[in-house]
VOZA-902556 format. One record per residue (C-alpha): residue in one letter; residue number from 1; x, y, z. Coordinates in nm, 2 decimals. Layout:
BEGIN
{'A'; NUM; {X; Y; Z}}
...
//
This chain:
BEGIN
{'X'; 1; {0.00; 0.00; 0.00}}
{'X'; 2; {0.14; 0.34; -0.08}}
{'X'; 3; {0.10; 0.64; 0.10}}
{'X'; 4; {-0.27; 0.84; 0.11}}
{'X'; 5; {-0.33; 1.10; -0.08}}
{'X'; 6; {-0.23; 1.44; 0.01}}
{'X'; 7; {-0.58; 1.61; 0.09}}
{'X'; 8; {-0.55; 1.95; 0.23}}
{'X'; 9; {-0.96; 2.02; 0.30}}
{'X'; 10; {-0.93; 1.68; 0.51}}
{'X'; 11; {-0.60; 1.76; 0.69}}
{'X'; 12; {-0.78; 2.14; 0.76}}
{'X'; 13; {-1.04; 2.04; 0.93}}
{'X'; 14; {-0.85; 1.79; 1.13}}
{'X'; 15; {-0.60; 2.08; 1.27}}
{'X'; 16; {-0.90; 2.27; 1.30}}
{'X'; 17; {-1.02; 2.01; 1.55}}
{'X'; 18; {-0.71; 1.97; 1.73}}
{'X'; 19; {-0.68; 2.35; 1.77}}
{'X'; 20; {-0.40; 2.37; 1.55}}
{'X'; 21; {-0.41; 2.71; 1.44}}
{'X'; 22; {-0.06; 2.80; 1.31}}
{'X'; 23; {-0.11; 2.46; 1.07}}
{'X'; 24; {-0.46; 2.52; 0.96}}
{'X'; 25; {-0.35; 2.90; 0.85}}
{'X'; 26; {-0.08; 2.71; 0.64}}
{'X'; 27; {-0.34; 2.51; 0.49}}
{'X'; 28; {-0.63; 2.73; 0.45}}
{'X'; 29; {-0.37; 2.92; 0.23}}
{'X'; 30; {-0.26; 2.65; 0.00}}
{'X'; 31; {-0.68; 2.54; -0.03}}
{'X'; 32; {-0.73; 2.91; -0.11}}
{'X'; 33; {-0.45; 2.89; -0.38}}
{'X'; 34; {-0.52; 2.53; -0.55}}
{'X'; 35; {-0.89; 2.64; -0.55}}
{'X'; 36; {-0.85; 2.97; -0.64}}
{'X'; 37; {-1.13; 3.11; -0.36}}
{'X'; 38; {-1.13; 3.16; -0.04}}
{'X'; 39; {-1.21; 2.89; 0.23}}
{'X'; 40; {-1.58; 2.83; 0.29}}
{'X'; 41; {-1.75; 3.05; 0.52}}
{'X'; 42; {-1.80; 2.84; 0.78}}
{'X'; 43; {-1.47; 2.68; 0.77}}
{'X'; 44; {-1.33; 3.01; 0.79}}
{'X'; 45; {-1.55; 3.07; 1.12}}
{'X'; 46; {-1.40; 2.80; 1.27}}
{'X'; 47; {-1.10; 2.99; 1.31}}
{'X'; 48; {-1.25; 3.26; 1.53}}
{'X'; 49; {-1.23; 3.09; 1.86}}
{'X'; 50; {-0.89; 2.95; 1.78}}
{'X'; 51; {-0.77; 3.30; 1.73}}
{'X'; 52; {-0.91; 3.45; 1.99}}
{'X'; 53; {-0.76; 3.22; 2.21}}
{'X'; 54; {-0.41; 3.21; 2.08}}
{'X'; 55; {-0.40; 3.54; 1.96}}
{'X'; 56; {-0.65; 3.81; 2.11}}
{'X'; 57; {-0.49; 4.14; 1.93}}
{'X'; 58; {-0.54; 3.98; 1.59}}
{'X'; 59; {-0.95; 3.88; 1.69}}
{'X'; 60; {-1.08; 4.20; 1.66}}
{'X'; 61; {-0.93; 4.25; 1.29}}
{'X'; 62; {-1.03; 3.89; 1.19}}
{'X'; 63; {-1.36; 3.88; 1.33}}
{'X'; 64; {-1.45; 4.19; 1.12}}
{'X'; 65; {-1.30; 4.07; 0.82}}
{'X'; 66; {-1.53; 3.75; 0.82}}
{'X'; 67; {-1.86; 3.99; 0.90}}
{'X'; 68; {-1.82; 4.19; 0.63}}
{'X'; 69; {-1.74; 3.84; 0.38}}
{'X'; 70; {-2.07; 3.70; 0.61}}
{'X'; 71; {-2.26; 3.98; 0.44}}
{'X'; 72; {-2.10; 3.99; 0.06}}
{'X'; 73; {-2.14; 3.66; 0.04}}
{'X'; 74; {-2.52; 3.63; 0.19}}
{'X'; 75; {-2.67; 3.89; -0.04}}
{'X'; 76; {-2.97; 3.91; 0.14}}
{'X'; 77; {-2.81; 4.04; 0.52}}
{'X'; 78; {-3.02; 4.24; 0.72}}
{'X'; 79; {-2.85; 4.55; 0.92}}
{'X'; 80; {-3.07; 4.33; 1.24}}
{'X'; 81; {-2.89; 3.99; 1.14}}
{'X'; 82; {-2.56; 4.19; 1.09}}
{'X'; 83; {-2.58; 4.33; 1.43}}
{'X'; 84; {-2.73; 4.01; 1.61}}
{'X'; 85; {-2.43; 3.85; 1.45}}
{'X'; 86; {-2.17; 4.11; 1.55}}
{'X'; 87; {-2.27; 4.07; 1.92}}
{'X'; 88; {-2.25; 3.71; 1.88}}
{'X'; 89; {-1.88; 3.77; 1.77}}
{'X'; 90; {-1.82; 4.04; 2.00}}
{'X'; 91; {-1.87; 3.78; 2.30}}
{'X'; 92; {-1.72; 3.48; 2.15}}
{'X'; 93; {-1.39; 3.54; 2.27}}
{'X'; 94; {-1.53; 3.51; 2.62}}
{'X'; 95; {-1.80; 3.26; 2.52}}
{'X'; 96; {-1.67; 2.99; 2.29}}
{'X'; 97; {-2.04; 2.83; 2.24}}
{'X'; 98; {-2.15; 3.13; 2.04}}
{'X'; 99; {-1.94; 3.01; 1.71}}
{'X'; 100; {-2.31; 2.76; 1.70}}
{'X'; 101; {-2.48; 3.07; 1.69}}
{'X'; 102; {-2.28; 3.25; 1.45}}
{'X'; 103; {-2.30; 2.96; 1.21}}
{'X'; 104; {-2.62; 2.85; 1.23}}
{'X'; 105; {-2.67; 3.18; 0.99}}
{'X'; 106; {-2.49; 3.03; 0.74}}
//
């Protein structure tokens, strides 16, 4: 049997689940090169507790930047479901259960 086949998207969301942030940056980047796109939405909110964890300066800037894809990419955002979900980001770095909430908009 030869090795398995290299398969970023699976190795992604497996450093994702181990809290591997550092490695699932590495391969979010080489998934948004081969594909030519970024990550998924809702693979990219998985990130948000990881980097408010591990790296609480960079939240504020990241958490932002995945709001204002959440509403590009939804076309049909309310201002309400913006702001309900800008709350819900606002407190995840304090409450980690709110990433179900943020994501069950998706």
């Amino acid at each position: 049997m030869g090795p398995r086949p290299w398969r970023p998207a699976g190795e992604l969301e497996q450093a994702l689940e181990r809290g591997e942030l550092r490695y699932a940056v590495a391969l979010a980047e080489e998934l948004r090169l081969e594909r030519g796109r970024p990550i998924e939405l809702e693979t990219a909110a998985r990130f948000l507790p990881l980097i408010a964890a591990a790296s609480p300066g960079e939240y504020d800037a990241y958490a932002l930047r995945w709001l204002a894809r959440w509403v590009a990419e939804s076309g049909t955002a309310t201002i309400e479901q913006a702001a309900e979900i800008a709350a819900s980001l606002a407190d995840l770095p304090v409450e980690p259960r709110m990433l179900e909430a943020i994501t069950a908009t998706l």
